[in-house]
N, C-alpha and C positions, 0 to 999 in steps of 0.2 A: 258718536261712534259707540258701538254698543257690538256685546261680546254672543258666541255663537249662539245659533238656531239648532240647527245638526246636533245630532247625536255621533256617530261613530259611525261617520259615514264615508271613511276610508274606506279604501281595499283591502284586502288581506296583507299581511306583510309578507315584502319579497321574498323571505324562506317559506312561503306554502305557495309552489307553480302551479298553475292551471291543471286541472285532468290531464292527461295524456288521451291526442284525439287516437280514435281507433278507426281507421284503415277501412276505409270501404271493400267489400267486395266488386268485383267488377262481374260477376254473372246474374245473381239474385236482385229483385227489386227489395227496397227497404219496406220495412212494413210501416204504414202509416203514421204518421208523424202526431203524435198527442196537440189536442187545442190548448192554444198559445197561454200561459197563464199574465193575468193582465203585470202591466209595467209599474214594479215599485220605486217610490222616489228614494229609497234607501240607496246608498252607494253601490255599484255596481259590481259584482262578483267575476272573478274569471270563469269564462264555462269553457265545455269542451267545444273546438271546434269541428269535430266531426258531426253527422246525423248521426242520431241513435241505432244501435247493433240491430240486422235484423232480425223478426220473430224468430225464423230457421235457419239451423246454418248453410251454409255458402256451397254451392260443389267445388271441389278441386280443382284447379289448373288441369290441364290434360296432359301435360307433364308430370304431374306427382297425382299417382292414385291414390285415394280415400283410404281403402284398406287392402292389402294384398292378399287375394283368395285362392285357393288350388283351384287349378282346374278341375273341372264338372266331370265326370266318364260318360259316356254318349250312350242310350241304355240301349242294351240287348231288344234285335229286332223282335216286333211282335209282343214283347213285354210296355207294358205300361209305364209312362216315366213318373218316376215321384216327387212329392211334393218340393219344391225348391226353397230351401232352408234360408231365412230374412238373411239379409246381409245385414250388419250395424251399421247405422249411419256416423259417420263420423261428426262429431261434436265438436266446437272449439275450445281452444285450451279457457280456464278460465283464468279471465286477469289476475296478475299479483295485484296486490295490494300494496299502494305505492306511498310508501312513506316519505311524509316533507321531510327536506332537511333541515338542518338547524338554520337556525337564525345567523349571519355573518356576523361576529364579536365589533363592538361598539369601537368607533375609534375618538370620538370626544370623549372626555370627561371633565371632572370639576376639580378644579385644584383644590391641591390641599393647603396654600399657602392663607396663614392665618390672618395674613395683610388684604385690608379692603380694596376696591377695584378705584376704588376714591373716599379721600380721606385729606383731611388738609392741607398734607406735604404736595399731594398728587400734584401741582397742576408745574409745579419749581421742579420736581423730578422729572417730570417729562418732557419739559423744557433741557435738562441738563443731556438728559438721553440724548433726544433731538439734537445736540452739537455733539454727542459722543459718535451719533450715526453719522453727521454731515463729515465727519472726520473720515470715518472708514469708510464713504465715499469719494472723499477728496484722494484716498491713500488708495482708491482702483477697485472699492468693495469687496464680494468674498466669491471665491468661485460657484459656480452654478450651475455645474455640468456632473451632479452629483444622481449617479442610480442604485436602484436597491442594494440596498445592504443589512448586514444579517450578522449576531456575533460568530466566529469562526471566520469570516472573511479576511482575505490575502491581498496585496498587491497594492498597485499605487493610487486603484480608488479609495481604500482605505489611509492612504496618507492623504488625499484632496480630502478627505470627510473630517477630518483630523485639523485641518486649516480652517475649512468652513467654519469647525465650531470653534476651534480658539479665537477667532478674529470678534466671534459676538459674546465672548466668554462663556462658554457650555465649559470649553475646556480649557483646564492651564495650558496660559501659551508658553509656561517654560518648562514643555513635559517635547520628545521629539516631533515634530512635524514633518520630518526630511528623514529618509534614509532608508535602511531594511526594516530597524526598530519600528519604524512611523506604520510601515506595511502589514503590520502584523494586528489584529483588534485584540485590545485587551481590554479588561476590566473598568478600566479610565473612560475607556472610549462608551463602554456602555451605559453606567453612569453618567458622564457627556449627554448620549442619543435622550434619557429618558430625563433631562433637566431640559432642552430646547421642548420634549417633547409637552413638559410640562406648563412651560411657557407659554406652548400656542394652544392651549386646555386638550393636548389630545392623550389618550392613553397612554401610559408609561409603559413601553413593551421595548426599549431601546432595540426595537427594529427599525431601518431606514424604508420605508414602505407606504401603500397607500396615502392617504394624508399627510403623514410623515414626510415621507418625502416630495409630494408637493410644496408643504411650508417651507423646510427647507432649500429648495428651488428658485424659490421669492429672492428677485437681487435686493442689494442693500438699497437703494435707492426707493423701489417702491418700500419698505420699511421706512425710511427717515420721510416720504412724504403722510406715512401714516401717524408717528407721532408729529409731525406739526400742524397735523388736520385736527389731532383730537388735544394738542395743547389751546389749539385757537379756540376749540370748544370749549374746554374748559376754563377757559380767560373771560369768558362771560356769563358764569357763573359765581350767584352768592349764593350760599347754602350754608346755613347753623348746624354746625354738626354738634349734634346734643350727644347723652351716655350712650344712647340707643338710638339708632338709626337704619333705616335699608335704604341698600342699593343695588339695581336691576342695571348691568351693564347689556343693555342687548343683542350687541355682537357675541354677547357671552351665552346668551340664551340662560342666564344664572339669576336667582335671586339671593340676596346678602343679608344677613340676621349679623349688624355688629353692635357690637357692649364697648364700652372704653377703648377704644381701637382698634378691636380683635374680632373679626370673622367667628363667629361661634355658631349660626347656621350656615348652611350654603345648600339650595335647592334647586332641581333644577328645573326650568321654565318653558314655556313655550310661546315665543312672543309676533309679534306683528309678520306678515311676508310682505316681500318688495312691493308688492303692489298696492297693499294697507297697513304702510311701514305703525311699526308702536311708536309715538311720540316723547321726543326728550319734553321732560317734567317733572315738575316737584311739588308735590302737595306733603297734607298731613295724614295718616291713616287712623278716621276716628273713631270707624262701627264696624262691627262684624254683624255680618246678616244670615242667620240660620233658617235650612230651606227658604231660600227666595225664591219668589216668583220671576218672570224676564217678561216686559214689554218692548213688544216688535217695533223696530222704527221704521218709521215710513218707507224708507228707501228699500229695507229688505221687503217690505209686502210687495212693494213695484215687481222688485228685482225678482225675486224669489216664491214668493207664497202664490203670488195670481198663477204666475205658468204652471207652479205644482198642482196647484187645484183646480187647474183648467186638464192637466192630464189625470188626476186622481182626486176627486171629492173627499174621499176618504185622509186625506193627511194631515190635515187640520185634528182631527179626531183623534188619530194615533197618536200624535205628539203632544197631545194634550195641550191643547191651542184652544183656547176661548176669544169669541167674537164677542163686545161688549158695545154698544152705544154711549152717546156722554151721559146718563145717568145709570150707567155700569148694571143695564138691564142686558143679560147674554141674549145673541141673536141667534136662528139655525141657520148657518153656512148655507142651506139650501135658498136660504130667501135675497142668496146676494147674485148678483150676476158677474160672477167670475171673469168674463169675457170681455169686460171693461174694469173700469178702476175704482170702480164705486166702495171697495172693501178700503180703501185708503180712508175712507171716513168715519172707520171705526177702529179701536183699539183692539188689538189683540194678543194675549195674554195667556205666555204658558205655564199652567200648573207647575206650583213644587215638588219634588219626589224625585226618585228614579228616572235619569232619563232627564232631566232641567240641565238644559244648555249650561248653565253655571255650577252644576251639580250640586254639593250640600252647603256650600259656603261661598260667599261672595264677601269682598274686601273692600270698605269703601274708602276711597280717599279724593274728598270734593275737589273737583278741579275744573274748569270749563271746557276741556276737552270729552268731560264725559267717560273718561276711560277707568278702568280698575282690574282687583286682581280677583282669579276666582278659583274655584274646583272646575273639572271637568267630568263628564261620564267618559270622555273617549282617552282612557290614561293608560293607554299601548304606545300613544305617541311618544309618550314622555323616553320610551324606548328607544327612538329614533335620533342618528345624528342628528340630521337637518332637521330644526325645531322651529324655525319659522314657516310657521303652520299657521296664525291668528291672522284674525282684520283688525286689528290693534292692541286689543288687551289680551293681559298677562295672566295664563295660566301656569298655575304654581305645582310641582307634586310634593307632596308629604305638606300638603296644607293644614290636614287637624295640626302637626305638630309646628307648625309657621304658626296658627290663629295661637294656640294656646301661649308660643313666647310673646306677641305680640298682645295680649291681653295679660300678662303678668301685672300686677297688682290694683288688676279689674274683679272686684268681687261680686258673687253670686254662683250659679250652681247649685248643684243639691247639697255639697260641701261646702260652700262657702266661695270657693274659688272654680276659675273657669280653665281646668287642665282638660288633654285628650280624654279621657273617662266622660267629664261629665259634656263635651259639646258632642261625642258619640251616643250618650243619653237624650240629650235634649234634641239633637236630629230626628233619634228613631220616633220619638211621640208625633214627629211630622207636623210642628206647630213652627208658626212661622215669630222666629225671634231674631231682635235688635240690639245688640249690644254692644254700648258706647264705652269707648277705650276712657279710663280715668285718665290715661296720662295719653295722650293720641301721637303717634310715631310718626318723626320726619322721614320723607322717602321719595327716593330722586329717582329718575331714570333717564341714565346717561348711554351717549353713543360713542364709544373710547373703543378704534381698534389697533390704537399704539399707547402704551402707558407705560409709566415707571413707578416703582415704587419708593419709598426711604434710602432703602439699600441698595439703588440703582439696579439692580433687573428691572430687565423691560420685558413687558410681555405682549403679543401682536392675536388679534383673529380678523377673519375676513370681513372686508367690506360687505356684508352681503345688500346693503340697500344704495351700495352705490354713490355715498355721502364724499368721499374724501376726493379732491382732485387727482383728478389722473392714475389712480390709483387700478391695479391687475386687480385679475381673479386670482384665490392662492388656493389655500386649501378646502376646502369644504364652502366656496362662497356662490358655487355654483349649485342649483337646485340639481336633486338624482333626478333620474324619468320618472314620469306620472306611472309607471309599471309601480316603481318603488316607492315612491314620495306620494302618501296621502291626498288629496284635495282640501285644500284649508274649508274647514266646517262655516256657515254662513258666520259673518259679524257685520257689524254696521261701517263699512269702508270710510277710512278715510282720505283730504284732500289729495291730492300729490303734490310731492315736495316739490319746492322751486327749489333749481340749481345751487349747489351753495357758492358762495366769494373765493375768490381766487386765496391760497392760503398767504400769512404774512411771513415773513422770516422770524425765523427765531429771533425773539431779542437776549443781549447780551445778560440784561439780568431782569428780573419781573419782579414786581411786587405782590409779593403774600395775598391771597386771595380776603377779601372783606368778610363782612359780618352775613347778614340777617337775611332769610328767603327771598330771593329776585332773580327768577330764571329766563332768563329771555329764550326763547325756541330758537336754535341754529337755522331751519329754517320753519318758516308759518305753517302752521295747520287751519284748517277750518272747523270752528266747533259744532260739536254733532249732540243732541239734545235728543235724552231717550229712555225711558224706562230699565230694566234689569235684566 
């Protein structure tokens, strides 16, 4: 498995609509229609669907005249009539100029809670959650028939929203829940909306709304079978949690920078889609690779490079793709025959720079899946809710400032040490460097979309790869339309998961999780062997 090809080769995002088509005339023919300009494999743009306006404009309806003219006087017998003064033709307006709107306001974000998504308590908390939720299913769960809400709101949705949240602790259950007092939104209740909100990682705007109110919707039942889906997971897990450690929760779409138990970075990522879900894993991170190169794996030239270059010779060129034989002598794209598969028996190899699928930095951490973390050129995404965007690897944003924690007491640079300054230096020279971590970073990545912490909050996000049993869609787990939602950029796909085990019941008490790295996969992947 190996990480994109693409450059940015989404769509525009959903706040820039297509042109507005313009309205044929129905009397004039259009004037010829310009030759076709040839088809780029770059992502495809919205155009207008109308033809193009024609050269002249249009006559009027016969209903509405062009321009209203006085009548003519009919000239005096005998005399000469004079010249007949042009009429103006009338013109079309010209178009306004139509301004995108904004962008729609983000409704995920990153908690601020300075507790890790896993951490050695985790796997007893979530187990205890787990019988705190079987309880308040056993006691009839929380109501579910909850609609938008807004602070100012009145009435006795505003006491059912009030119950909702005291039953999973957002709010004291010994503030009122019943009456007129319950009916009224106050302060508490706000407070309340933006702790659940912050639970399920979405925006803090304690409005009941979008998203919002989707999570909120989720009965308690599908909750309690998400923490004993991700306590199971994490019951077969060992992992050393050393001073410094990361962890990529990927229902989270987050990366984790923690030091002695405390979150001190938290970035946010862009990881595998259902269809080449990112694999749970644990390796060590022990080089950072400045300007890397990326070698194509076999399965993308199949999949992807033959039919591009069967419609367009030219793209190999543009992307700065080199064709190499096994003694790494470059071949010319023209001497291949596209139209079979003969290119499969050569390497092919995109340049570093601007534009490299990995963009300026690439994270290595050996593992036989082949998978890691990297920069990208296309970092509009990182803009996006829905962030499962990738064929398995994890892109990261604010990566100079990730490499530099994660190279802390790696020397060299022009100063001595490798802070954002000097790998923004040693990029721009566009020479390709290696840099092994002194001390190399453990780092897991886990699929938890029920957890608990120390202090028992539980926090939930969506299934999106369809891991837990039985388990709903909730808030954000369903992909937007291809209108809105990007096209995941080429990677090297991987297997598809087999089914997971039916989940086990909670046990009554577990034993403390072991010592030393041994992660066994919840479910198998097939490893994928592949260049950068």
């Amino acid at each position: 498995m190996n990480c994109a090809l693409a450059q940015d080769n989404a769509p525009p995002s959903p706040s820039a609509p297509p042109a507005a088509a313009v309205a044929p005339s129905p009397t004039p023919a259009p004037a010829a229609a310009p030759a076709p300009t040839p088809v780029q494999p770059t992502a495809p743009t919205p155009a207008a669907s109308a033809a193009p306006a024609p050269a002249t404009s249009p006559a009027p309806p016969a209903s509405t005249p062009a321009l209203a003219q006085p009548a003519a006087a009919a000239p005096a017998p005998g005399s000469s009539a004079p010249a007949a003064a042009p009429i103006p033709v009338a013109t079309a307006p010209k178009p306004k100029h139509k301004v995108a709107p904004p962008p729609p306001p983000l409704e995920t974000a990153l908690t601020s809670d300075p507790n890790p998504t896993f951490q050695p308590g985790t796997y007893l908390a979530t187990v205890k959650a787990a019988d705190r939720y079987a309880a308040i299913v056993a006691s009839g769960g929380w109501p579910t028939n909850i609609g938008p809400l807004r602070p100012g709101a009145r009435g006795v949705a505003v006491a059912r929203l009030r119950r909702r949240l005291a039953i999973e602790g957002d709010l004291d259950a010994s503030g009122p829940v019943d009456g007129p007092t319950a009916e009224v939104w106050d302060a508490d209740l706000t407070a309340a909306v933006k702790h659940f909100q912050s639970r399920m990682g979405l925006r803090e705007t304690g409005v009941v709304a979008g998203a919002t109110l989707k999570a909120i919707q989720v009965p308690a039942e599908t909750r309690l079978l998400q923490l004993r889906a991700s306590a199971q997971r994490l019951s077969t897990i060992n992992f050393s949690f050393g001073e410094r450690y990361v962890v990529v929760n990927l229902p989270s779409t987050s990366v984790e920078a923690i030091e002695n138990g405390r979150v001190v970075h938290r970035y946010v990522a862009i990881v595998g889609d259902p269809e080449h879900p990112s694999p749970e894993i644990a390796a060590h991170i022990s080089v950072i690779n400045l300007n890397p190169t990326w070698t194509v794996p076999t399965s993308i030239i199949k999949k992807e490079i033959i039919p591009r270059m069967q419609r367009d010779p030219g793209y190999l060129a543009r992307e700065k793709i080199r064709i190499l034989d096994g003694r790494g002598v470059e071949i010319n794209p023209k001497s291949i025959d596209w139209e079979s598969e003969r290119a499969v028996n050569y390497i092919l190899r995109q340049d570093s720079g601007a534009g490299n699928s990995l963009g300026a930095i690439r994270i290595g951490m050996p593992n036989k899946l082949a998978v890691y973390m990297h920069d990208t050129p296309s970092k509009r995404l990182f803009g996006a809710d829905y962030r499962f965007l990738s064929h398995g690897c994890v892109r990261v944003q604010g990566v100079y400032d990730y490499a530099e924690w994660l190279l802390e007491g790696t020397s060299g640079g022009p100063d001595g040490a490798w802070d954002k300054n000097a790998l923004l230096a040693e990029i721009k020279t566009g020479a390709r460097e290696d840099i092994k971590l002194v001390h190399p970073v453990p780092v897991i990545w886990v699929y938890l979309t029920g957890w608990s912490n120390e202090a028992g909050v539980a926090n939930f996000r969506d299934d999106v790869y369809g891991i837990d049993p039985q388990s709903e869609a909730t808030a954000l787990s369903q992909p937007i339309s291809q209108a809105d939602a990007p096209p995941p950029p080429l990677d090297e796909p991987l297997a598809p998961r087999e089914p997971p085990p039916a989940p086990r019941p909670a046990p009554a008490a577990a034993p403390a999780p072991s010592g030393l790295f041994s992660l066994p996969l919840f479910a198998p992947f097939t490893p994928h062997q592949g260049g950068q």
